[in-house]
GUVEXRO-748424 format. One record per atom (N, C-alpha, C): x, y, z; residue number from 1; atom name; residue in one letter. Coordinates in Angstrom, 2 decimals, padded with zeros to 5 digits. Layout:
N
<pt <X,Y,Z>,NUM,"CA","A">;
...
This chain:
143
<pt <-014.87,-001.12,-134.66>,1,"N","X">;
<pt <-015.26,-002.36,-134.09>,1,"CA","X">;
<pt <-016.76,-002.52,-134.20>,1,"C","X">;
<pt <-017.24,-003.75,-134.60>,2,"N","X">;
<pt <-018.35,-003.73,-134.53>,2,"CA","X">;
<pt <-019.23,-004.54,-133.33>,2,"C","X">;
<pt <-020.45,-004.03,-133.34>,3,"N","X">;
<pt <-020.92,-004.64,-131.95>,3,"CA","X">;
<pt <-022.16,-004.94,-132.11>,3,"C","X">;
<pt <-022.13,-006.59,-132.86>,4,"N","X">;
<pt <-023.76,-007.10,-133.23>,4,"CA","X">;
<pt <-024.59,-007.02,-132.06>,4,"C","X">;
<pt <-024.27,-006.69,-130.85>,5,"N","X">;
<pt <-025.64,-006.89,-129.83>,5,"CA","X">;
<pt <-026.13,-005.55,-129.67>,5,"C","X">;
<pt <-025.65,-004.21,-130.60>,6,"N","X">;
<pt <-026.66,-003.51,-130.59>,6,"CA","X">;
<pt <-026.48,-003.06,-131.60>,6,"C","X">;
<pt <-027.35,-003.15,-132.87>,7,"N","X">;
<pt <-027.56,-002.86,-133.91>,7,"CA","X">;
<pt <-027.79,-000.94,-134.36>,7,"C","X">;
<pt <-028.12,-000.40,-133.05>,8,"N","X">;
<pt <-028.27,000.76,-133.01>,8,"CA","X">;
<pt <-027.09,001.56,-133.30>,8,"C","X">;
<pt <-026.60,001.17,-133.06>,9,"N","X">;
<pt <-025.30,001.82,-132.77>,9,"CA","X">;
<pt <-024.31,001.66,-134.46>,9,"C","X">;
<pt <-025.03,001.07,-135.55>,10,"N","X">;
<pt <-024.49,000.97,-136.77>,10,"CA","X">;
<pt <-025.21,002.37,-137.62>,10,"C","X">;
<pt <-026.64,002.37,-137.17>,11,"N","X">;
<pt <-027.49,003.75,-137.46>,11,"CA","X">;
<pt <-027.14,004.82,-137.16>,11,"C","X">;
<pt <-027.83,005.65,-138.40>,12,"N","X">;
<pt <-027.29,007.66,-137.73>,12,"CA","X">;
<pt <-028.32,008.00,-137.26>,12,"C","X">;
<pt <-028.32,009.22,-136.76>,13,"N","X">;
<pt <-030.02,010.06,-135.99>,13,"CA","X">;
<pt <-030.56,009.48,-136.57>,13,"C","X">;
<pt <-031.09,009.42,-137.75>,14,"N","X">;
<pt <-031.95,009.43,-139.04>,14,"CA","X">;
<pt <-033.06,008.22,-138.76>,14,"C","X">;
<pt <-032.20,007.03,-138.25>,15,"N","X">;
<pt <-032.74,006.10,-138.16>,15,"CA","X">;
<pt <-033.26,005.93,-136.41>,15,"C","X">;
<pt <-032.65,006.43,-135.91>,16,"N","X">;
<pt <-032.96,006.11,-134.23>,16,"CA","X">;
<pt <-033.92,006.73,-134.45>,16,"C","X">;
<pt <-034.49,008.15,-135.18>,17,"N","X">;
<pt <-035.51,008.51,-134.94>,17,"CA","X">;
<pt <-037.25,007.92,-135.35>,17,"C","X">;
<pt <-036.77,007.04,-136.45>,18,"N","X">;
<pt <-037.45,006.17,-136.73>,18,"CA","X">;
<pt <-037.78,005.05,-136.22>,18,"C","X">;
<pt <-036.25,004.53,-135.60>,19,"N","X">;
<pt <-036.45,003.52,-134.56>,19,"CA","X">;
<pt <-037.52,003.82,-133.10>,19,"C","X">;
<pt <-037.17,005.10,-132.74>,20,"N","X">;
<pt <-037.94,005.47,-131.64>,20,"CA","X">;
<pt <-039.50,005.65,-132.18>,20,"C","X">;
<pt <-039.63,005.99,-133.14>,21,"N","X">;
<pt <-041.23,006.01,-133.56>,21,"CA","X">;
<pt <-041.79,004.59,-133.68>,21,"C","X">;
<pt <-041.00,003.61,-133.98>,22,"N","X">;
<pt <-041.40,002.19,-133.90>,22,"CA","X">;
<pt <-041.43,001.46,-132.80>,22,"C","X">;
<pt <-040.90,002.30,-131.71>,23,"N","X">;
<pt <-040.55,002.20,-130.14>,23,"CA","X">;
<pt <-041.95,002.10,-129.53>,23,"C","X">;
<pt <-042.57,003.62,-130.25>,24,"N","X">;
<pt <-044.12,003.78,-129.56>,24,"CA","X">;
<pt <-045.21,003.09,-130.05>,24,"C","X">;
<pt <-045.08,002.74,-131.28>,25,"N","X">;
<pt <-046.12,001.53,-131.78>,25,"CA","X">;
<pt <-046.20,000.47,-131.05>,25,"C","X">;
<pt <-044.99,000.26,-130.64>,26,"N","X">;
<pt <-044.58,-001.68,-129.72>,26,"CA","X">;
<pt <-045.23,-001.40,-128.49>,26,"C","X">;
<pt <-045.75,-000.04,-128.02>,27,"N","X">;
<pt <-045.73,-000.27,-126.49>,27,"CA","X">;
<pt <-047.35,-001.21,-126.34>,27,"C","X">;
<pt <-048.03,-000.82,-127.14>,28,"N","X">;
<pt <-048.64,-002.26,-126.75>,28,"CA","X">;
<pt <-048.96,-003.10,-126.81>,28,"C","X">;
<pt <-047.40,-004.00,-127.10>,29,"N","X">;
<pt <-047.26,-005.49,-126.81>,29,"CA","X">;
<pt <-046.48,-005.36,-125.43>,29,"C","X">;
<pt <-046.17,-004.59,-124.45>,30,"N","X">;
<pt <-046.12,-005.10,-123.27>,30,"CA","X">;
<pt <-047.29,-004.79,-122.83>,30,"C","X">;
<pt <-048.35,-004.23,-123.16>,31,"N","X">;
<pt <-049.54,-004.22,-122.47>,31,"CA","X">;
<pt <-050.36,-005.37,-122.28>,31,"C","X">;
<pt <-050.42,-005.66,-123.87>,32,"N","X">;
<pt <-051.05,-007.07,-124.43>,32,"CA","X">;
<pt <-049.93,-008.04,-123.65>,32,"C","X">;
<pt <-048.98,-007.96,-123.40>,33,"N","X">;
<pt <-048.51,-009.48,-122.67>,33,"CA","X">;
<pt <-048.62,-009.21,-121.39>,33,"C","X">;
<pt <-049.07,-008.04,-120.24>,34,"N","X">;
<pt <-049.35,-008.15,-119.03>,34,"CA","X">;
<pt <-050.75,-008.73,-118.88>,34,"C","X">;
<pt <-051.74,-008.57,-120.45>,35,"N","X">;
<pt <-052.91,-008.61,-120.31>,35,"CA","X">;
<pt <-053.49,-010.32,-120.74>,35,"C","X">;
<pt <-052.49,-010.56,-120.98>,36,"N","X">;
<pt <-052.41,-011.94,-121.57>,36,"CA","X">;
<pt <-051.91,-012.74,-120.49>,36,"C","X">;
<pt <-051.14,-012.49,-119.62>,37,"N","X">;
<pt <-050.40,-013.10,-118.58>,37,"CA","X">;
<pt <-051.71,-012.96,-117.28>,37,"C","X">;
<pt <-052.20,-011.63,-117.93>,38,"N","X">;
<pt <-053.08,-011.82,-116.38>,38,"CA","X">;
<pt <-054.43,-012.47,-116.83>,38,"C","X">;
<pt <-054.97,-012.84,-118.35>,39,"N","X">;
<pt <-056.19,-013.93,-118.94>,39,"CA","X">;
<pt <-055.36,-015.46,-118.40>,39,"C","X">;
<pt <-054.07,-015.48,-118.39>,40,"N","X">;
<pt <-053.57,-017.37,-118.48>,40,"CA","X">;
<pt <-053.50,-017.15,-116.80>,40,"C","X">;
<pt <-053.41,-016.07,-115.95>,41,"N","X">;
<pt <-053.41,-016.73,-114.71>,41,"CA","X">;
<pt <-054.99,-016.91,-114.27>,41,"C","X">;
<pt <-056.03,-016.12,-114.99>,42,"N","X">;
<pt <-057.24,-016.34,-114.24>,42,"CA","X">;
<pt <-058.12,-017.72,-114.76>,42,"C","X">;
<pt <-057.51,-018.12,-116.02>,43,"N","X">;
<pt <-058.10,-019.27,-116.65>,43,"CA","X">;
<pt <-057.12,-020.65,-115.79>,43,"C","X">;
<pt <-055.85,-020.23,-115.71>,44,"N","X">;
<pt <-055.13,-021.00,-114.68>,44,"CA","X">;
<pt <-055.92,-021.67,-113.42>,44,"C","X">;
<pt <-056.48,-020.26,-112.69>,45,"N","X">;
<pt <-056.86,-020.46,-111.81>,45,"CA","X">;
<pt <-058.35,-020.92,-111.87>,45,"C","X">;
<pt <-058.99,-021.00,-112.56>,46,"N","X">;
<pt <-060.50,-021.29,-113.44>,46,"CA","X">;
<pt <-060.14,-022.88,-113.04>,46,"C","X">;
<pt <-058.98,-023.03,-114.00>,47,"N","X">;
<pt <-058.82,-024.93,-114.30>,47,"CA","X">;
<pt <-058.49,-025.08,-112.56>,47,"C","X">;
<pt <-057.76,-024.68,-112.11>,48,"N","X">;
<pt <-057.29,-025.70,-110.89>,48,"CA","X">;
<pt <-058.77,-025.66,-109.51>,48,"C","X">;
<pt <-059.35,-024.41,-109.48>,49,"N","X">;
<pt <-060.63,-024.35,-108.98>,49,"CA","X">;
<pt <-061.71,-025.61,-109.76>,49,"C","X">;
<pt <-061.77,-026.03,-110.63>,50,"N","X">;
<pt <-062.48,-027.13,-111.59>,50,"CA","X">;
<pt <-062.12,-027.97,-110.52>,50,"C","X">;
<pt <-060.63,-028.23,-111.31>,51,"N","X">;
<pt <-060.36,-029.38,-110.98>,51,"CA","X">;
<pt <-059.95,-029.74,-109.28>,51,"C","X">;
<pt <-060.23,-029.38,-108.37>,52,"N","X">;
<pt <-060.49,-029.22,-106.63>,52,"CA","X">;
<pt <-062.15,-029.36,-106.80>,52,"C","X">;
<pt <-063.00,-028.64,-107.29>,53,"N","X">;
<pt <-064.21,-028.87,-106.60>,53,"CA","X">;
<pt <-064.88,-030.14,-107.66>,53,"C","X">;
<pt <-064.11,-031.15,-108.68>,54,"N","X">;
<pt <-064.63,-032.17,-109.02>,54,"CA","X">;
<pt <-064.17,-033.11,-107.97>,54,"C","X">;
<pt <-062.96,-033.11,-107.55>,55,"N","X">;
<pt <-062.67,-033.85,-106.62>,55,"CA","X">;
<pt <-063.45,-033.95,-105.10>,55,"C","X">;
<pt <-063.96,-032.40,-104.51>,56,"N","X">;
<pt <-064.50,-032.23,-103.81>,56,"CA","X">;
<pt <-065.95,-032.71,-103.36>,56,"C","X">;
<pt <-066.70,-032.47,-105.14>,57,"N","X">;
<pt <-067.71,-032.86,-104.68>,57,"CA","X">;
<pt <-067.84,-034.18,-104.49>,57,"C","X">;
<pt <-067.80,-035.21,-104.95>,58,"N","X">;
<pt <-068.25,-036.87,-103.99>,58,"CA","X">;
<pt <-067.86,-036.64,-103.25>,58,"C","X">;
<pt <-066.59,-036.29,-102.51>,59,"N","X">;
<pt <-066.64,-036.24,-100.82>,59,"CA","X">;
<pt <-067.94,-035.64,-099.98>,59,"C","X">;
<pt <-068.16,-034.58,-100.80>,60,"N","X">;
<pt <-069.51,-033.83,-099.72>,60,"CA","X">;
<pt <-070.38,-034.68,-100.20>,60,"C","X">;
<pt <-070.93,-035.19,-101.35>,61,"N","X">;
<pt <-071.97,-036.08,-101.79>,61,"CA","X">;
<pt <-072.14,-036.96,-100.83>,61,"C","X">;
<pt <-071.26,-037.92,-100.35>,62,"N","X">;
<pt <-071.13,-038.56,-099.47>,62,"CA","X">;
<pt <-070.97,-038.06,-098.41>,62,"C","X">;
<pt <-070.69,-036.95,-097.49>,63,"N","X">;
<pt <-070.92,-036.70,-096.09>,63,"CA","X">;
<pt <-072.33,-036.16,-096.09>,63,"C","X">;
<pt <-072.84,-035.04,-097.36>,64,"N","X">;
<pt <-074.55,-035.28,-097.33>,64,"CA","X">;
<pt <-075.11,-036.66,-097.26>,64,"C","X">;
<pt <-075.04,-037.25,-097.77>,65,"N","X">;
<pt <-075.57,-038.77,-097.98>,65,"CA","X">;
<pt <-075.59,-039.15,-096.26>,65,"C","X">;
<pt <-074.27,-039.67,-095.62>,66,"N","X">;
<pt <-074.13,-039.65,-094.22>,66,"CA","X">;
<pt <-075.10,-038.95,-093.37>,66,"C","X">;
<pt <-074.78,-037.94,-093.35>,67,"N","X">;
<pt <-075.47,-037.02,-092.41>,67,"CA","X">;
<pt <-077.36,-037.30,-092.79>,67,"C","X">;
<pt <-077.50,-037.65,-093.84>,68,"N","X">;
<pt <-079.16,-037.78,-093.86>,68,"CA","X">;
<pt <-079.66,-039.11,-093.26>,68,"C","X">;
<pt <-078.43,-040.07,-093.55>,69,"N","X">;
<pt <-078.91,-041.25,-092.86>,69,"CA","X">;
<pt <-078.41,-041.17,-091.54>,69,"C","X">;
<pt <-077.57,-040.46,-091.04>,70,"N","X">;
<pt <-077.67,-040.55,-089.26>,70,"CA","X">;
<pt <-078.67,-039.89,-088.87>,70,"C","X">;
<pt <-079.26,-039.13,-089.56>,71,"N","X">;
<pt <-080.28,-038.00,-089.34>,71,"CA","X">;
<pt <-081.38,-038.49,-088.89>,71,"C","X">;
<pt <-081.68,-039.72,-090.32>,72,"N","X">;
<pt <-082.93,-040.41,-090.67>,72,"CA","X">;
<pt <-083.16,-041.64,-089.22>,72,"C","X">;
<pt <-081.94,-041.79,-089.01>,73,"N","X">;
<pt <-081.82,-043.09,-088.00>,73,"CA","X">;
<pt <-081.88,-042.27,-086.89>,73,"C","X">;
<pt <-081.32,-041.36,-086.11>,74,"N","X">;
<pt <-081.80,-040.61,-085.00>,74,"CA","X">;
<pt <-082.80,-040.39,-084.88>,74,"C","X">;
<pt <-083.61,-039.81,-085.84>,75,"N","X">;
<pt <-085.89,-039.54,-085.57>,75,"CA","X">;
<pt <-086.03,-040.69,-085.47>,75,"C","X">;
<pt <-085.85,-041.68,-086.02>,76,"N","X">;
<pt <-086.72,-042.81,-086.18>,76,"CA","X">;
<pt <-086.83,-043.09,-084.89>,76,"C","X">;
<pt <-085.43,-043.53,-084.84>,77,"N","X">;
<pt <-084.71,-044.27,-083.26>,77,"CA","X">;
<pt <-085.70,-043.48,-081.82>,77,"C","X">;
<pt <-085.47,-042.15,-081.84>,78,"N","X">;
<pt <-085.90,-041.58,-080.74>,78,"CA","X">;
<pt <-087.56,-041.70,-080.63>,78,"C","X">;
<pt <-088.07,-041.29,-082.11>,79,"N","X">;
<pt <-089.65,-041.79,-081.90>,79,"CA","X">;
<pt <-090.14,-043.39,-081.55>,79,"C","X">;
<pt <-089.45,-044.28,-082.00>,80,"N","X">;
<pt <-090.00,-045.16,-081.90>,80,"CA","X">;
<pt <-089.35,-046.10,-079.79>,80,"C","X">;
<pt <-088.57,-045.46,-079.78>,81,"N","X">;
<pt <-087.83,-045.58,-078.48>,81,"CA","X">;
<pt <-088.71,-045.06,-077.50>,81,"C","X">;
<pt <-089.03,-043.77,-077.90>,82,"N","X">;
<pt <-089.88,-043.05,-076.54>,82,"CA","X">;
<pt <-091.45,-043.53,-076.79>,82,"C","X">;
<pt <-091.73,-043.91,-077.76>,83,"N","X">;
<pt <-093.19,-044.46,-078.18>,83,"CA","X">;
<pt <-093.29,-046.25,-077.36>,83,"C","X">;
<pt <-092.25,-047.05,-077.44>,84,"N","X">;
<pt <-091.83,-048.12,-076.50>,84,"CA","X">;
<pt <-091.69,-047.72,-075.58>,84,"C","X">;
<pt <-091.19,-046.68,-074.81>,85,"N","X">;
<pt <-091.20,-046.68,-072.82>,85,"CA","X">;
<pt <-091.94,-046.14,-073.00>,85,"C","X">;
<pt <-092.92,-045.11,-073.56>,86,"N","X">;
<pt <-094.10,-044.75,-073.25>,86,"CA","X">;
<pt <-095.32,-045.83,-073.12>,86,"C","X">;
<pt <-095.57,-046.72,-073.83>,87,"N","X">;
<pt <-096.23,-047.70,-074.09>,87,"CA","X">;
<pt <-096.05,-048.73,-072.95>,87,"C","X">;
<pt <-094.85,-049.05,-072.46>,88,"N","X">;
<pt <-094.71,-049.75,-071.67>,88,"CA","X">;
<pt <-094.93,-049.29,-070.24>,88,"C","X">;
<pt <-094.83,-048.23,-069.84>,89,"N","X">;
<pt <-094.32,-047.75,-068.58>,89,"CA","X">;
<pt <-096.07,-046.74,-068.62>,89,"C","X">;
<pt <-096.52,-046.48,-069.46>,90,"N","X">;
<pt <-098.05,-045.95,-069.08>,90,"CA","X">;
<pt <-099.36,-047.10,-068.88>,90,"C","X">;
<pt <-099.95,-046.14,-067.49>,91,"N","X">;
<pt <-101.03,-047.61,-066.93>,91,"CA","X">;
<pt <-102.10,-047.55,-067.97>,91,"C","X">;
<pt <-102.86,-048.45,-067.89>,92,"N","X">;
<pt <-103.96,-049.06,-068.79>,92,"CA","X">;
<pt <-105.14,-047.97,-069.28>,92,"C","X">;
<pt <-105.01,-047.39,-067.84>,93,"N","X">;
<pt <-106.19,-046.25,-067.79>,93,"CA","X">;
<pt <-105.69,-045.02,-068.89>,93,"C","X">;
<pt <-105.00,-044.36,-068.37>,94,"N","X">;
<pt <-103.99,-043.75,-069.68>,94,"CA","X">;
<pt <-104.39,-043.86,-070.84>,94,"C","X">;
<pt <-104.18,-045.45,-071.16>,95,"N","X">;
<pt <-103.60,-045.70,-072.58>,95,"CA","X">;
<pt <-105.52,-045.92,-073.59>,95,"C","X">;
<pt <-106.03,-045.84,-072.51>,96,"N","X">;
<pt <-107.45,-045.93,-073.23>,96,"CA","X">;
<pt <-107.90,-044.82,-073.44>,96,"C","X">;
<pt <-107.60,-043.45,-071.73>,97,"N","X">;
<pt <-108.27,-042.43,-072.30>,97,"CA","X">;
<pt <-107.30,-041.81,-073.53>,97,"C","X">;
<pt <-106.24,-041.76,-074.07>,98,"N","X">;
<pt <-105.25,-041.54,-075.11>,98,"CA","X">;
<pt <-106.46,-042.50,-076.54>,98,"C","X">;
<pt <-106.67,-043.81,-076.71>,99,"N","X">;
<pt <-107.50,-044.10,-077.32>,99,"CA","X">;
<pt <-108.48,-043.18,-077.98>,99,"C","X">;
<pt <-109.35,-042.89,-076.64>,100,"N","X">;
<pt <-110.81,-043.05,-076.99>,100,"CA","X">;
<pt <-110.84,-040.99,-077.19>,100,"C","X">;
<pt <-109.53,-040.18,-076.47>,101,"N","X">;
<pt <-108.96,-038.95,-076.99>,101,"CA","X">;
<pt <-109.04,-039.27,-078.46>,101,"C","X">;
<pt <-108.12,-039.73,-078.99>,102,"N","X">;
<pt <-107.70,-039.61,-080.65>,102,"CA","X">;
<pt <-108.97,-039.89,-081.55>,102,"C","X">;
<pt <-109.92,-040.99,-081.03>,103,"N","X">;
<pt <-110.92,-041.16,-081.86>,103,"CA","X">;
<pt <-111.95,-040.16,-081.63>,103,"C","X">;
<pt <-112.23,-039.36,-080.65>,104,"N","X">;
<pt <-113.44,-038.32,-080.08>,104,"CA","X">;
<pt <-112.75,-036.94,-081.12>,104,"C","X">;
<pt <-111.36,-036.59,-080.99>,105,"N","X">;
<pt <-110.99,-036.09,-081.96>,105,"CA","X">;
<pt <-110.72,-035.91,-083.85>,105,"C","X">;
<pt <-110.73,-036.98,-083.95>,106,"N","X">;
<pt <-111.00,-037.50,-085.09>,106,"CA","X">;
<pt <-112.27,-037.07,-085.65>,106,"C","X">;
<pt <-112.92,-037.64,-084.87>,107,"N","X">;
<pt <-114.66,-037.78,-085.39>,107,"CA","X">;
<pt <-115.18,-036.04,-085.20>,107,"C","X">;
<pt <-114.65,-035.12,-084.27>,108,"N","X">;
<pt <-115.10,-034.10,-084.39>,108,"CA","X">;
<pt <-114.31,-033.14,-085.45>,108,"C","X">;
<pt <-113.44,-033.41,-085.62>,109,"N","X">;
<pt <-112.39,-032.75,-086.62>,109,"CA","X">;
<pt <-113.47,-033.14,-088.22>,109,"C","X">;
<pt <-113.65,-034.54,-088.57>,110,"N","X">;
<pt <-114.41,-034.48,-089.64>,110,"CA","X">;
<pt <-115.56,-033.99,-090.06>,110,"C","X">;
<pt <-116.51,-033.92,-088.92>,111,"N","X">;
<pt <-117.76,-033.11,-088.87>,111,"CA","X">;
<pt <-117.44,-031.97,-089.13>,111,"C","X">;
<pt <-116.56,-030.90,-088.51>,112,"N","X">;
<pt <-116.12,-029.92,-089.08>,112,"CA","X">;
<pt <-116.08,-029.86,-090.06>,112,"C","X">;
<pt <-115.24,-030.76,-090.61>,113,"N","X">;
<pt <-114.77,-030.80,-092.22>,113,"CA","X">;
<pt <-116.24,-030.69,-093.42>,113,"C","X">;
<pt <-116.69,-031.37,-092.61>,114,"N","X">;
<pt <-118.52,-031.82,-093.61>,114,"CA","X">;
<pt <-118.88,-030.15,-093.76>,114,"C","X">;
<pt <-119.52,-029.67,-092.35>,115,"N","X">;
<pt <-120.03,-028.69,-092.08>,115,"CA","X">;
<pt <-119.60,-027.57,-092.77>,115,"C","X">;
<pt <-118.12,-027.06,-093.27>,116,"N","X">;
<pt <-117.46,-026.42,-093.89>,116,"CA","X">;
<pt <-117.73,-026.54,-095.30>,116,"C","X">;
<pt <-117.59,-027.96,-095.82>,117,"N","X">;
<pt <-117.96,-028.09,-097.47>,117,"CA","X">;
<pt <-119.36,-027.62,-097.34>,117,"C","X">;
<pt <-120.49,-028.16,-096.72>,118,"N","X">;
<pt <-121.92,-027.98,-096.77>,118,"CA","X">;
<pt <-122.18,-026.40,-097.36>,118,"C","X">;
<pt <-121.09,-025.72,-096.19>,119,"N","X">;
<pt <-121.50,-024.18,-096.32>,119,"CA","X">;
<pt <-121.01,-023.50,-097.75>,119,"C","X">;
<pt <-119.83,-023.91,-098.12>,120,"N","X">;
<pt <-119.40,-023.83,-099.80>,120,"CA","X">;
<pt <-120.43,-023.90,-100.02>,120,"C","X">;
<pt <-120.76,-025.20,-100.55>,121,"N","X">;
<pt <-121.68,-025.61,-101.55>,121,"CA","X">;
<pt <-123.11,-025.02,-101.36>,121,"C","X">;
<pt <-123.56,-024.84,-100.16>,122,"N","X">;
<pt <-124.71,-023.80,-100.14>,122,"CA","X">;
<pt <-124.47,-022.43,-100.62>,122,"C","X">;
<pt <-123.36,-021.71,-100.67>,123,"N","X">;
<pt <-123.09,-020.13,-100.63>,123,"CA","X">;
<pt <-122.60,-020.32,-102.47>,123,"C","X">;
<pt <-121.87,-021.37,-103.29>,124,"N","X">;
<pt <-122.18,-021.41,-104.26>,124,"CA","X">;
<pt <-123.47,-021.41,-105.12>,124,"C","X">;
<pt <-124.50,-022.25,-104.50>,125,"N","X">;
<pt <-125.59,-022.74,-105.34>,125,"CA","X">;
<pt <-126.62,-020.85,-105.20>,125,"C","X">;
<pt <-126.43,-020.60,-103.66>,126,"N","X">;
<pt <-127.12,-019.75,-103.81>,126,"CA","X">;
<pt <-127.17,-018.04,-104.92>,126,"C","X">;
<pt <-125.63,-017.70,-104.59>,127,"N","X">;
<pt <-124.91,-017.48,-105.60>,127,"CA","X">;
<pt <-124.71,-017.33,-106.72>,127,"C","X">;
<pt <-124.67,-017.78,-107.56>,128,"N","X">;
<pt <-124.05,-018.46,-109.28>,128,"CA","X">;
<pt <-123.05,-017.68,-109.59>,128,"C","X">;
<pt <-124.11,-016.22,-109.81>,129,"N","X">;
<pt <-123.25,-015.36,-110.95>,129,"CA","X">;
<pt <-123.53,-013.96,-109.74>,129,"C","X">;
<pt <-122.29,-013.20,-109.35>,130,"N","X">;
<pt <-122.10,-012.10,-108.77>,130,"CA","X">;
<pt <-122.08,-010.88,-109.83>,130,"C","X">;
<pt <-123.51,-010.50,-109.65>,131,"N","X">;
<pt <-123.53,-008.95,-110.26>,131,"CA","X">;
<pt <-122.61,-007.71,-110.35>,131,"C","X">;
<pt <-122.41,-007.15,-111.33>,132,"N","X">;
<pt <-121.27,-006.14,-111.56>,132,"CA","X">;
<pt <-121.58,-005.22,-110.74>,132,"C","X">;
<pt <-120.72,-004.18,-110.14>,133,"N","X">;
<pt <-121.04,-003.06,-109.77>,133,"CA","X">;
<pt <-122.12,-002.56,-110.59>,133,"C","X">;
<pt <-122.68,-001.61,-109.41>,134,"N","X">;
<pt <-124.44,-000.96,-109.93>,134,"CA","X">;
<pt <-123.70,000.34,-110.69>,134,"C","X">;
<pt <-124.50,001.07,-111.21>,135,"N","X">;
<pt <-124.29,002.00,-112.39>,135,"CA","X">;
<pt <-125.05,003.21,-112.00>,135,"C","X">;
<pt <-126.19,003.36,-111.25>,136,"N","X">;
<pt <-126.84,004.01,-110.46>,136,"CA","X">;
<pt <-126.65,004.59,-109.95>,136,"C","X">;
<pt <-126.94,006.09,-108.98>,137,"N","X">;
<pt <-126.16,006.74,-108.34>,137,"CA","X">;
<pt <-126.81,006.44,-106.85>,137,"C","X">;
<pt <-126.15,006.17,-105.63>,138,"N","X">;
<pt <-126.83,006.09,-104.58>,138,"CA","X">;
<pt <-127.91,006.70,-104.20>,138,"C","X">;
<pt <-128.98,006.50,-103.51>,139,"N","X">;
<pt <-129.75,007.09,-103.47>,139,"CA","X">;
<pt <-129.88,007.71,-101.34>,139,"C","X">;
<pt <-130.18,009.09,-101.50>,140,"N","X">;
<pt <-130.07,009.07,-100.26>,140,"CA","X">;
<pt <-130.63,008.34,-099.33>,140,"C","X">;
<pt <-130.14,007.99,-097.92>,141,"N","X">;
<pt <-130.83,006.91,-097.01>,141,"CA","X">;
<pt <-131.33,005.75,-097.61>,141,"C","X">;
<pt <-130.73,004.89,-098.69>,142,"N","X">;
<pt <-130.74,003.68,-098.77>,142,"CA","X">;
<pt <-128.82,003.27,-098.27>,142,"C","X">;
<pt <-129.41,001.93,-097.81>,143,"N","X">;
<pt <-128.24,001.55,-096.97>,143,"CA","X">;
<pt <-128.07,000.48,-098.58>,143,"C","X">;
């Protein structure tokens, strides 16, 4: 009787033993197809990660976007809110020495500023060119 679903079984030793040597050549194509199965699931997973964080991002684009303009509108709001009841609700006297504060400050803050360049520009001119280390050997009791 013959039995096409296993062909082995038409062969003598002769050939199984050959068959089995062609047995060990094949083994890796189940390697190569675990290794292939496990490249299509990580590229799988490559594409569907893509394709979630294209979708994702305009949503956050837009809740960043949001969040900077509630952000932007809360400072504003609160500075310019507490700068109105401050303004309104502080007496006259206050609001002058606050004045004549910011400008007394001002004006001394820039003098500083002068006084500071002055001293540059004096410690340059005097200056020019800074001499190399001396070559000389110290001499005792000179400072």
């Amino acid at each position: 009787m013959e039995n096409p679903a296993n062909p082995q079984s038409e062969h003598n030793n002769g050939d199984r033993v050959t068959g089995e040597a062609t047995g060990e050549q094949a083994q890796p194509q189940p390697e190569r197809r675990a290794f292939e199965s496990f490249r299509d699931a990580i590229l799988k997973g490559a594409e569907d990660a893509r394709a979630a964080a294209e979708k994702t991002i305009p949503k956050m684009k837009s809740a960043a976007t949001d969040a900077a303009y509630w952000t932007a509108y809360g400072a504003a709001f609160a500075a310019v809110f507490q700068w109105t009841l401050a303004k309104g609700l502080t007496p006259e006297s206050l609001k002058c020495g606050f004045r004549d504060g910011v400008s007394g400050g001002m004006q001394a803050a820039e003098k500083w500023i002068e006084k500071l360049k002055q001293r540059k520009e004096k410690s340059s001119e005097a200056s020019p060119e800074h001499p190399g280390p001396s070559t000389e050997a110290p001499q005792p009791g000179a400072a």
